[in-house]
NURO-900002 format. One record per residue: residue in one letter; z, x, y of N, C-alpha, C, O in turn. Coordinates in steps of 0.05 Angstrom, whole numbers, plus 5000, padded with zeros to 4 digits. Layout:
residues N
AZXYZXYZXYZXY/...
//
This chain:
residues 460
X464046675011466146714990465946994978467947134974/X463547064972463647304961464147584983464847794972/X463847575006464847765030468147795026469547995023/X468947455028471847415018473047654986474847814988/X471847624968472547784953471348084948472148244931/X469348104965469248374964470848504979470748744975/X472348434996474448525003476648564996477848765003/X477948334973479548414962479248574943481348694938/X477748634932475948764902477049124925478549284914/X476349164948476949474965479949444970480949664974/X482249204972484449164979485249264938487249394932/X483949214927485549284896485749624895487549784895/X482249654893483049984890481050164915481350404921/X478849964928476850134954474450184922473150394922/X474150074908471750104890469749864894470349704912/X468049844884466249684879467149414866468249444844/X466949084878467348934854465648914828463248934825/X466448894820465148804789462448564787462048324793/X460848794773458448424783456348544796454048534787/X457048704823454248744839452248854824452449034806/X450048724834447148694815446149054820444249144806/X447649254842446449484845446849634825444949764817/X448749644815449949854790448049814760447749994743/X447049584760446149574736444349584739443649354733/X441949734748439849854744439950224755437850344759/X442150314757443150534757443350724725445050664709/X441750914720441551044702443751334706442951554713/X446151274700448351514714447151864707446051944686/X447751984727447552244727450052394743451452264759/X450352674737451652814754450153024781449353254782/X450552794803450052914823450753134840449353224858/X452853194835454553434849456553564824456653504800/X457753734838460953804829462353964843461154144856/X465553944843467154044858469054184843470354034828/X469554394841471654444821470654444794468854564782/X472954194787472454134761471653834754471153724733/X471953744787471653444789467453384793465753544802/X467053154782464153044786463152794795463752574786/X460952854822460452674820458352554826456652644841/X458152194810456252104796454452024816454852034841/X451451904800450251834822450551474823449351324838/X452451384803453551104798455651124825455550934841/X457051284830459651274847457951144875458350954890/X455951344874454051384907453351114906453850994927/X452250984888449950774892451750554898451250384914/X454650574879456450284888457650254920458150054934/X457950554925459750574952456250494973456550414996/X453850514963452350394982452050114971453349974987/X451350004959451649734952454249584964453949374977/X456149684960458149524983458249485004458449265016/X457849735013456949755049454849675058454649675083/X452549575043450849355044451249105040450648925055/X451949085024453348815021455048605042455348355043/X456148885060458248855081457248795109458748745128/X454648825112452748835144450748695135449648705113/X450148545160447148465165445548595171443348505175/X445948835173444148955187443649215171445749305163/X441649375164439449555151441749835153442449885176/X442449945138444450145138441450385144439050385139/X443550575158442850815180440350945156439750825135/X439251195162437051315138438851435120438451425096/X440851575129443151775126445551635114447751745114/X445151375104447551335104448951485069451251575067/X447351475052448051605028448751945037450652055026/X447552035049448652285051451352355064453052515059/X451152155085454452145101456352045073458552155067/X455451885060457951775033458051945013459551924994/X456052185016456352324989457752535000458652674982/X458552635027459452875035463152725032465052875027/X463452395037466652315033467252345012469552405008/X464952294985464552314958466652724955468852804949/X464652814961465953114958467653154973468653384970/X468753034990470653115003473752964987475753104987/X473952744977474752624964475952884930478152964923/X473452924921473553014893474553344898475553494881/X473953434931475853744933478453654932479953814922/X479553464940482553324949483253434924484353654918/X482253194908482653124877483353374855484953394837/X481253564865481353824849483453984857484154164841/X484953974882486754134891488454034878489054124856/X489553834887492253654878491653664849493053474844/X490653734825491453884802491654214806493154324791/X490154374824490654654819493954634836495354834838/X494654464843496854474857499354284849501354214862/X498254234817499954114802501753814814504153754810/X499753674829500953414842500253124815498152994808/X502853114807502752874791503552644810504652584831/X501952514783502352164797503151954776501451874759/X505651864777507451774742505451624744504051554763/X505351524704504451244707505650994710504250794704/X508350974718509750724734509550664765510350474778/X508350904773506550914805504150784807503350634825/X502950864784499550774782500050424771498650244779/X502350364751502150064737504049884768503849644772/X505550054786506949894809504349764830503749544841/X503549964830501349864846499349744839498249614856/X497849764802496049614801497949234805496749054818/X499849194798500949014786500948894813499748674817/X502149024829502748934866499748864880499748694898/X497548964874495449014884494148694871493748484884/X493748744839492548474829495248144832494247924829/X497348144836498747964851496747874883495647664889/X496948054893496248024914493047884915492247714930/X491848004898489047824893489747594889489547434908/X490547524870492247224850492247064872490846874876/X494347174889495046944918494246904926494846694937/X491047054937489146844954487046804932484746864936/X487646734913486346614893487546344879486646224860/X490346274895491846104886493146074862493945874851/X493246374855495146454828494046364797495446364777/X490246274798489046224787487746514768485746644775/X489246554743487546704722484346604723482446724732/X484546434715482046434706480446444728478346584723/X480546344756478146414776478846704776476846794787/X480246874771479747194778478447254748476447394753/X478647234727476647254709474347214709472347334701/X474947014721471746874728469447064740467447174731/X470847024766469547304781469247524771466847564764/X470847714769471748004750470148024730469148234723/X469447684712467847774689469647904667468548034649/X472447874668473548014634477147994653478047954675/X477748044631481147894629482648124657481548314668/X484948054660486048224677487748484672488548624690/X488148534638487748704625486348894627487249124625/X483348824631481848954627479849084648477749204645/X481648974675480748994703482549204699481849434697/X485249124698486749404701486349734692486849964701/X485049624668484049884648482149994672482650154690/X480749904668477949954685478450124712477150324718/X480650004727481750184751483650354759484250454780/X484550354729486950484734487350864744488650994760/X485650904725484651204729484451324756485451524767/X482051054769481451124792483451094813483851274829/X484650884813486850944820488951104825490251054845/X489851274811491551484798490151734817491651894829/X486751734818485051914832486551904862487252094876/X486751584868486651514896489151634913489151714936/X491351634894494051674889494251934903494651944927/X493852164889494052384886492252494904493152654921/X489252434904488252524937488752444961487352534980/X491652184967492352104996494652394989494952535008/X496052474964497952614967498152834975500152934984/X495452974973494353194974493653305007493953525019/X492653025016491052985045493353015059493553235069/X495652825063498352785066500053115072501053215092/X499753225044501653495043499753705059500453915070/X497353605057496153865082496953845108497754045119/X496853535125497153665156499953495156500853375175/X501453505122504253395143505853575160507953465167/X505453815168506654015183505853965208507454005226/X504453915212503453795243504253745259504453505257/X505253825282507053725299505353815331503854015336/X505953645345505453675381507053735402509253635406/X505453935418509053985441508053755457506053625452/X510153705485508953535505506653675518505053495524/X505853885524505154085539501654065523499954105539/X500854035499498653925479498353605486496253525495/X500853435483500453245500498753205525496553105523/X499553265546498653275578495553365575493553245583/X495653655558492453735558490953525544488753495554/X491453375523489953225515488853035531486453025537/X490652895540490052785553487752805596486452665612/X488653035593486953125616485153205611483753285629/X484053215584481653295561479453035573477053055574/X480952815581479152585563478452505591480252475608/X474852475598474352315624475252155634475951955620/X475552165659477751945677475751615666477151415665/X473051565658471251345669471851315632471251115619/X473151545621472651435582476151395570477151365547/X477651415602480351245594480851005581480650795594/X481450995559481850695550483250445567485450485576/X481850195572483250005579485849865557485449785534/X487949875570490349735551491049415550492849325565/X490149305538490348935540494048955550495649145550/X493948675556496848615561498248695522496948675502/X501448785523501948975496505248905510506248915532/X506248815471509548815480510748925456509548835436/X512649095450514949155433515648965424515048775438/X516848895404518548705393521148765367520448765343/X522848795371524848835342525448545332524948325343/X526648585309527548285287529748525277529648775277/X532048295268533448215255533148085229533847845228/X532248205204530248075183533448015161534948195154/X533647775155535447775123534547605098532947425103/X535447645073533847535053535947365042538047485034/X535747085041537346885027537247015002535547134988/X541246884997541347034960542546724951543946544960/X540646774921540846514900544346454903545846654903/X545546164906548846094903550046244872548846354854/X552246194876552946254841552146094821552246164797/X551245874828551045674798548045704799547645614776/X545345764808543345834804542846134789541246184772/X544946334802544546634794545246474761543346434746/X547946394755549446314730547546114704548246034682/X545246084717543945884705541646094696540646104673/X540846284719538446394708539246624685537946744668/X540846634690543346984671542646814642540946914627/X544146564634543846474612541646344608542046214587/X538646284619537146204612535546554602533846564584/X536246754614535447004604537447124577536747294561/X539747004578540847134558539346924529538847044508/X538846664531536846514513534946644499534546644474/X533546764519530646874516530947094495529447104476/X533547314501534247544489535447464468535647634450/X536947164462536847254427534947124420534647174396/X532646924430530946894416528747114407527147074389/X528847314421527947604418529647784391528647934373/X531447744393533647904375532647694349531247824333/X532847514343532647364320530047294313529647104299/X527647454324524647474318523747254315522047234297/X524447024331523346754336520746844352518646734346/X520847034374519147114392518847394406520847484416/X516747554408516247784409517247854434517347664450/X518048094442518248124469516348094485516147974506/X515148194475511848184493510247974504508847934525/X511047784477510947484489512247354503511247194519/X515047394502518147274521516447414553516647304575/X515147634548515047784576512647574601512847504625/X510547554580507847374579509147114593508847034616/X510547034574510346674584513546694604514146484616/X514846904605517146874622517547004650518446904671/X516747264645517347514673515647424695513347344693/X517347464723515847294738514647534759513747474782/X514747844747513147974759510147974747509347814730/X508048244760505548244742506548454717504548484703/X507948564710507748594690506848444666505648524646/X507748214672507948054648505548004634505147974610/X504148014652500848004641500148124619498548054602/X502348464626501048704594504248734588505448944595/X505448494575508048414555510348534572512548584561/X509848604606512548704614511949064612513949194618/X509849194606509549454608509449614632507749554649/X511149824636510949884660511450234658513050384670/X509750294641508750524636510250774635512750764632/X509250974636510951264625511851364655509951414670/X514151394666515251494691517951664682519151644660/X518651864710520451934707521851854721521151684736/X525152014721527351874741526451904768524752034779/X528251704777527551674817525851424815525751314837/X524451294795522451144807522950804804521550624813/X525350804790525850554791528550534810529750744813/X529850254824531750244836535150304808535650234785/X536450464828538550504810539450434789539950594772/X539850144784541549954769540049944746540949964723/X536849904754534849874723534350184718533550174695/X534250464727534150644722537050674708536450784687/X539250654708540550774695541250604656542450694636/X539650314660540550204641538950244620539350224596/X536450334637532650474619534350694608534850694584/X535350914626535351194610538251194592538951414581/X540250924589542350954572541150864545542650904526/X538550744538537250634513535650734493533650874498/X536350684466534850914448532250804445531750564447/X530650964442527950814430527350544414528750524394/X525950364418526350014410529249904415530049714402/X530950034434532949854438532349674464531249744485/X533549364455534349244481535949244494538049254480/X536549254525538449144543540348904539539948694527/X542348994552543948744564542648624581540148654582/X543748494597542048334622542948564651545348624654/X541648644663541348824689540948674710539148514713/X543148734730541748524755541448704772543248874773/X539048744793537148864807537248694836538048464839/X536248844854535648674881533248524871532648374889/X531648484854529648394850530448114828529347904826/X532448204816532847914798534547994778536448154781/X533847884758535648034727533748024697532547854685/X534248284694531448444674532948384647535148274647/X531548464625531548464596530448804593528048814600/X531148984588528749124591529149364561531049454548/X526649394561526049514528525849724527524649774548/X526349974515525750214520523250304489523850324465/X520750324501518150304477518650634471518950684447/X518950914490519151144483520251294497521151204518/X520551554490522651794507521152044494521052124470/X519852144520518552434520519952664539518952734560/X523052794526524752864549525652764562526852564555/X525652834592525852614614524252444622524552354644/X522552374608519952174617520151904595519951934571/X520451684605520351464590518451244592517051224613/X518251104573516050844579517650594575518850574553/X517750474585519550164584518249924592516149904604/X519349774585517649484589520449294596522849354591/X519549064607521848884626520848624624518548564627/X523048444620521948184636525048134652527348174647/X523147994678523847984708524347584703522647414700/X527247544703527747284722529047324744531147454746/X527247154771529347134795530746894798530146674790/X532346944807534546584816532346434836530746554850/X532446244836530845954849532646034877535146044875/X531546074902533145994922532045724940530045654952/X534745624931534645344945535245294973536245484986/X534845074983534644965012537744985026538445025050/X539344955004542145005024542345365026542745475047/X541945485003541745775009540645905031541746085043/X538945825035536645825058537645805094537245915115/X539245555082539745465109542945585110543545605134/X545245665093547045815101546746115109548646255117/X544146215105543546495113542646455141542946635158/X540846105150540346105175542646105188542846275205/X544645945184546745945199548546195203550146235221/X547946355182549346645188548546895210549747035226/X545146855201543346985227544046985252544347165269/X544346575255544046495285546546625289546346745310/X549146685278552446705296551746995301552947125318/X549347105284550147525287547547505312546947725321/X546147315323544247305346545147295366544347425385/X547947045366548947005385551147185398551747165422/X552547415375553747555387552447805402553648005412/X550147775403548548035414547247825443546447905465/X547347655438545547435459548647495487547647535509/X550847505487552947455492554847815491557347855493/X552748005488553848295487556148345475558048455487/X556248275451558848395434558648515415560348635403/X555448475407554548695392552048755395550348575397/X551449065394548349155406546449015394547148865375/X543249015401542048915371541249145349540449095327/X541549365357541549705340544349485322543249305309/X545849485321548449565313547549275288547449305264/X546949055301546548885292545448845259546348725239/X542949025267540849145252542249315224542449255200/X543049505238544249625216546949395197547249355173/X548049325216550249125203549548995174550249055151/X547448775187546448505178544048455169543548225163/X542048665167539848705162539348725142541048815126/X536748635136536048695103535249015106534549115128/X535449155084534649455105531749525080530749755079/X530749325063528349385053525649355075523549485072/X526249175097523649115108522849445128524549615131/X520949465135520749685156521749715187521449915201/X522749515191523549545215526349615217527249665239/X528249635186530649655192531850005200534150085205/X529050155198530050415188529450495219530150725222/X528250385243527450355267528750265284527450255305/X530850195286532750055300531849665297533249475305/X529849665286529049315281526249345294524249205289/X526449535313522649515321520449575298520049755282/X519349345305517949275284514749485290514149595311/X513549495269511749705273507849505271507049345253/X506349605296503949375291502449635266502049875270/X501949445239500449605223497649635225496549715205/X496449595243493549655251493749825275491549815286/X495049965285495150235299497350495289497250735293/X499350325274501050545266503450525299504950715302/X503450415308505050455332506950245341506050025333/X509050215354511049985359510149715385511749595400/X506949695384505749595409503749405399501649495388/X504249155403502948925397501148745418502148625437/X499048755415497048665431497848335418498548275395/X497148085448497547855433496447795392496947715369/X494947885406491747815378493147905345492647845322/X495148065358495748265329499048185324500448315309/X499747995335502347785328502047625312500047485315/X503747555289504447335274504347105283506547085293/X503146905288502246645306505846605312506546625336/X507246565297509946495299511646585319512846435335/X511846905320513147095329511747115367513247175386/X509247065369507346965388508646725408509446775431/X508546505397510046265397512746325404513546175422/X514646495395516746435398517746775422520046855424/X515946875433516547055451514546945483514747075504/X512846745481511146785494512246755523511146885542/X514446595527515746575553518746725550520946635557/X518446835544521647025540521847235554519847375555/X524247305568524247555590525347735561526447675540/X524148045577525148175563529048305553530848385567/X528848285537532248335528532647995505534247965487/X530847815513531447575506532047525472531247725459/X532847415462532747405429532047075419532946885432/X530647035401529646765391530846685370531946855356/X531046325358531846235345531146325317529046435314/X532646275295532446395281529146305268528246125281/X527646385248525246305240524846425215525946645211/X523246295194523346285169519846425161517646325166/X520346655148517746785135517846825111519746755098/X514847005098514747055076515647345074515747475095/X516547485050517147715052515047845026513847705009/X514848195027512248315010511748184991509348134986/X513748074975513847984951513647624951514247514930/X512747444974512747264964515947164977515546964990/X517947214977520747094984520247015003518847105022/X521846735001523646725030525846835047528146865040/X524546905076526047085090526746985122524946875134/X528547015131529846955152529947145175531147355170/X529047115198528947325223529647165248529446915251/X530747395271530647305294528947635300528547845288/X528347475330526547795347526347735371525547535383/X527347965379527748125406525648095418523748125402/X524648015450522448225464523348505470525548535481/X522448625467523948905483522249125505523049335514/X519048965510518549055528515748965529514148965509/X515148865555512248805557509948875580510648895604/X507448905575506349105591503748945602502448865584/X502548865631500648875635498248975628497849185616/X496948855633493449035624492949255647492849215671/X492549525632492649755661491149925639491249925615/X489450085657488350325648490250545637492350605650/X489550695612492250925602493251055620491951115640/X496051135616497251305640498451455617498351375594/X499851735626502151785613505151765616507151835603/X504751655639507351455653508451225628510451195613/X506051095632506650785611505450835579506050705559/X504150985580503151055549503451285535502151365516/X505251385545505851765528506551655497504651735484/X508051545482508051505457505051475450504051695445/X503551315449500051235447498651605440497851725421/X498951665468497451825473498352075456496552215446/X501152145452502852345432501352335405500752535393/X500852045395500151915359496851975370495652055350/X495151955390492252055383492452365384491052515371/X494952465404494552755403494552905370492753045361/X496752835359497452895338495252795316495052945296/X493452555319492052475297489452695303488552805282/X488252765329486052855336487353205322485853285303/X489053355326489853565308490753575295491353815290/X492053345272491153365245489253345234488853425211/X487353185252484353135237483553425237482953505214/X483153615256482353925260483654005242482354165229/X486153955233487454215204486054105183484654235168/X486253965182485153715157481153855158479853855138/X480353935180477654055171477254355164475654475149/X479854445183478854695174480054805148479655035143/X481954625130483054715112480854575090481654615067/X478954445092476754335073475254595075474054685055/X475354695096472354925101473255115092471755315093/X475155135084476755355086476655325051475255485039/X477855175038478755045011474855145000474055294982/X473254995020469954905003469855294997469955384974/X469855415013469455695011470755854985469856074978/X473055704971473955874945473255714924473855804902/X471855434927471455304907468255294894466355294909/X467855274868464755204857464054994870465754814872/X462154964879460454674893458154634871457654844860/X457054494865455254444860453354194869454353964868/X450954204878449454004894446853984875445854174864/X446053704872443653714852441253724886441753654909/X439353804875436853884896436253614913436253634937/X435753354900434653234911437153094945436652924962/X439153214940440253184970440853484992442353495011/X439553654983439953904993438753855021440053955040/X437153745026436053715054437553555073436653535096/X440453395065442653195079443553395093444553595083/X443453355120445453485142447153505145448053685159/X449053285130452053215126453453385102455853375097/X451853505090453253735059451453975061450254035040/X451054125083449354395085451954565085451854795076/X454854435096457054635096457254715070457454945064/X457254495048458754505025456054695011456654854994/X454054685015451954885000451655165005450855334989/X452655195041453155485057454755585050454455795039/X457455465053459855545051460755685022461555915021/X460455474996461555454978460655754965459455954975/X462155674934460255834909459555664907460755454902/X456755714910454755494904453055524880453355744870/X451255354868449355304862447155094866448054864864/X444055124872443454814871441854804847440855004836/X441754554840439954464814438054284822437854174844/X436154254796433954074801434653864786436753884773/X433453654786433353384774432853484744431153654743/X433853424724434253424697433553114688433653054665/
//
């Protein structure tokens, strides 16, 4: 159980959970510095205590020095992306804590108190706790991101790469198939939307007539995570909310309420707490409409007729897609090919299929399309799909016949990883380093002591 949640504890923010017995006999010091960033010898000891935690087996002699060189490599990110003025709102940092601790909740069975339990202090106060670091995490993928997003491969880098790599250290390819969907999202009937509008318009004069706080209406009503911290969803600027609630936030004076706003997400109340220029802080509570079983099943029946006209060539499944598609999921912006998120690429090994999607392609020629089938969507909804085979591949050693896409995404990952080093080595060279002595002898940070403006120190 506890493997189980130390995992999610790295699925919240990649920190340490809360609790492990290593940290608290840790007397914190500053072991390094980068910039202007530091770091601790608490950071070092949790990132090994996890990764112990995580194996049976006796971690390498080296392994702190290999984590303290990601440690500095991390905190140069960090230090750039402020000399380079990269913000990160705080309605970025509260979207994702909120999305992130949901997501714990659910395989916790939406149980507060067992995540307290665990956590050891309210979910408040988990958030406090991570939020920062978070915000860190934010801004050094942004950083990493804006360095080798220029990156690009000819075919001609292609071919060499690949003639790079020993004929005997060619990868074997398991049997691997393409697949697109047709994804749509049942919408609440009118007399459920009509029920939830005035069970929210209730709430708002019981708000207006100080029967009940907003913050509380947010608490015991909003069915996102905000609600946890009264519906707060922190100081952001424009662009970051969807249209409809962005324009009704920035038409409101300070402590004013909303009308009722309806959103692809539901229909808000939402508060405006301050205004710093263009930068605001607002708070919301979120009701969605109940979608019921006939809703459900008239969106199935709509799917199956837009399946069958593609089953029957009267309309492409591209065309389909764009038509009839929900266009939030990721596959809509792809023609419907759906993307496997454990390689980054449009190629699904059985193993890495949705048991369902598995099931319902396993004897299907390619071009074929399946009955319609019922999933979960990011958020928890119910969602409706059909899916394509669109191409399937024996088990064969790499070619660039049958695998040039594959081989294009390692070409391109293997030279961005090279820009991505030499712009660290490059970066370590104009920056202060600082290394405390007792790791000066790690093989894995002799660049950052050669290279840098350096200094080393002794143990204080």
């Amino acid at each position: 159980m506890n493997t189980i949640f130390n995992r999610l504890t790295l699925f919240l923010i990649c920190l340490l959970p809360v609790g492990l017995s290593a940290q608290s006999s840790v007397i914190d010091q500053v072991i390094a510095r980068v910039g202007s960033e530091y770091v601790l010898l608490s950071e070092l000891e949790e990132q090994y205590a996890l990764a112990a935690s995580q194996t049976n087996e006796s971690l390498p002699p080296d392994a702190r020095c290999q984590m303290l060189d990601q440690l500095l490599v991390g905190k140069l990110l960090y230090n750039q992306s402020k000399l380079d003025s990269i913000e990160v709102a705080d309605s970025e940092v509260e979207s994702q804590l909120n999305a992130r601790i949901d997501r714990i909740l659910s395989y916790m069975g939406g149980s507060i108190e067992q995540f307290e339990d665990y956590y050891g202090q309210s979910i408040s106060a988990t958030k406090e706790q991570f939020r920062e670091d978070l915000r860190e995490q934010i801004a050094t993928d942004r950083i990493r991101q804006s360095v080798v997003q220029g990156v690009k491969v000819t075919p001609e880098e292609v071919k060499t790469f690949f003639a790079n790599i020993p004929r005997d250290s060619l990868p074997y390819f398991n049997a691997e198939v393409e697949v697109g969907e047709i994804a749509v999202l049942p919408e609440a009937n009118d007399e459920t939307r009509k029920a939830t509008v005035a069970r929210l318009k209730d709430i708002r004069e019981r708000i207006v007539n100080e029967e009940i706080t907003f913050e509380e209406a947010a608490r015991k009503y909003s069915a996102d995570g905000s609600g946890q911290a009264g519906g707060d969803l922190g100081w952001t600027k424009r662009g970051k909310f969807v249209p409809e609630f962005e324009a009704a936030a920035y038409n409101l004076d300070p402590g004013e309420l909303s009308d009722i706003v309806r959103s692809e997400f539901g229909y808000h109340l939402i508060k405006l707490q301050e205004r710093r220029g263009n930068t605001i802080k607002v708070s919301h509570i979120l009701l969605s409409p109940e979608i019921t079983e006939a809703d459900v099943e008239k969106s199935r029946i709509f799917l199956d007729s837009i399946a069958n006209l593609v089953r029957v060539d009267s309309m492409s499944f591209s065309v389909a897609v764009k038509r009839n598609g929900f266009d939030k999921v990721q596959s809509y912006n792809n023609d419907g090919r759906m993307t496997n998120n454990a390689s980054g690429n449009t190629f699904f090994e059985i193993g890495d299929l949705d048991p369902d999607i598995y099931f319902a392609i396993d004897e299907m020629e390619v071009g074929e399309i399946s009955e319609v089938m019922e999933f979960k969507g990011p958020r928890g909804e119910t969602m409706l799909r059909v899916v394509q085979l669109q191409s399937r591949s024996s088990p064969h050693r790499a070619s660039l016949a049958q695998d040039y896409a594959k081989i294009q995404i390692a070409t391109k990952s293997s030279k961005q990883q090279k820009h991505l080093s030499d712009w660290i080595e490059k970066t370590i060279g104009s920056t202060f380093v600082m290394i405390d002595e007792r790791y000066k002898p790690c093989p894995s940070v002799q660049n950052w002591i050669e290279d840098s403006r350096k200094i080393v120190v002794g143990n204080k």
